[in-house]
C-alpha positions in Angstrom: 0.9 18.7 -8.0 -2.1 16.2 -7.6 0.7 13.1 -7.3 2.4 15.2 -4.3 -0.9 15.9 -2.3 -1.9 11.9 -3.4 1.6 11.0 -1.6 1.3 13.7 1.5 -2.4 12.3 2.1 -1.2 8.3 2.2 1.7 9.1 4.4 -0.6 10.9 7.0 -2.6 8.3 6.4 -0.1 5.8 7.2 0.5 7.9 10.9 -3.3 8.2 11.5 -3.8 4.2 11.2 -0.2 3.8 13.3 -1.9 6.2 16.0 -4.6 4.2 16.1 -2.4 1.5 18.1 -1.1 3.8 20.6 -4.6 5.5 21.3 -5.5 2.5 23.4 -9.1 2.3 22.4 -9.6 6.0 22.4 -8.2 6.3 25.9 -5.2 8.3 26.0 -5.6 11.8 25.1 -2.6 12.7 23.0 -2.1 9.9 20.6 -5.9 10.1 20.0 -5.9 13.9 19.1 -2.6 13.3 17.1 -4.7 10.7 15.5 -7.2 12.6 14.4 -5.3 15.3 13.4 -3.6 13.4 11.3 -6.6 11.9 9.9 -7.9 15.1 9.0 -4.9 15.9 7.0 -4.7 13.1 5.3 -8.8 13.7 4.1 -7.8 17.2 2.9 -4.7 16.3 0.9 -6.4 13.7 -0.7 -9.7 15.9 -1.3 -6.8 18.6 -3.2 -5.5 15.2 -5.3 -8.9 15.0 -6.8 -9.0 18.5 -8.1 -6.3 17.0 -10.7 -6.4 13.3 -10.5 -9.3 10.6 -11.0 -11.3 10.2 -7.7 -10.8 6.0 -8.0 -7.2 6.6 -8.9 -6.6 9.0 -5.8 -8.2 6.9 -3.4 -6.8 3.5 -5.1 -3.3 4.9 -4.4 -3.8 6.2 -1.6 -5.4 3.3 0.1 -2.9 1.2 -1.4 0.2 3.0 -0.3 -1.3 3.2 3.1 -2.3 -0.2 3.4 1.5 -1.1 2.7 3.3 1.2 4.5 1.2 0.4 7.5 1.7 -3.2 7.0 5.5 -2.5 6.5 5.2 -0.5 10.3 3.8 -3.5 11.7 6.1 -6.2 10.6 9.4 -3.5 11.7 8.5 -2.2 14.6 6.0 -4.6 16.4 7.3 -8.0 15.4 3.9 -8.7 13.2 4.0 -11.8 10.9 6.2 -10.9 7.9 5.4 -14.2 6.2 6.3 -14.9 2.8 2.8 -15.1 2.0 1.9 -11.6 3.6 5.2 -10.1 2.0 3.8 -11.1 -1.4 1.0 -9.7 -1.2 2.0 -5.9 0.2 4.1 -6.7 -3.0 1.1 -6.6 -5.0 -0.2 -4.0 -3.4 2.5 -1.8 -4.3 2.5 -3.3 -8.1 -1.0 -2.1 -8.2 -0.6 1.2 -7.1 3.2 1.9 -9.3 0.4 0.3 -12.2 -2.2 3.0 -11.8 0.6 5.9 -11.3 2.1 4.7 -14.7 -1.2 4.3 -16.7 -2.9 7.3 -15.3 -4.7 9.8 -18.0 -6.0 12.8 -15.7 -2.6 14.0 -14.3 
């Protein structure tokens, strides 16, 4: 169960960075409380993947999923660089996080 709270917490986390760019600084009311909303989910799902799972595993994967995803937003949906360089390294990203799933010992 600590993998499906892990995966819940990096996808809100994913929309809480993504809000971020529509908030407009902090300036429009909606996108900022969705923001933060989402924010807050994605702290408590993660906070209920460490009950099971390795606190530098759950935050590792986590991070790591939401790093790429986010990147992966940016590159389909507002024209940001999707170099070969850049796509290499969400690559790695994602190596790194499928790595620590695979080898994990606490769940």
């Amino acid at each position: 169960m600590g993998w499906i709270y892990l995966l819940g917490s990096a996808l809100f986390e994913i929309a809480w960075a993504v809000g971020i760019k529509q908030t407009d600084g902090f300036t429009r009311l909606w996108p900022t409380v969705y923001t933060f909303v989402a924010g807050f989910v994605s702290f408590v799902l993660l906070a209920q993947a460490t009950r099971t799972l390795p606190i530098g595993t759950s935050y590792a994967v986590c991070a790591g999923i939401a790093t790429a995803g986010t990147a992966a937003f940016g590159i389909l949906w507002w024209n940001e660089s999707g170099s070969g360089i850049r796509l290499a390294c969400i690559v790695l990203i994602i190596v790194g996080v499928v790595g620590l799933r695979l080898y994990d010992q606490g769940g």
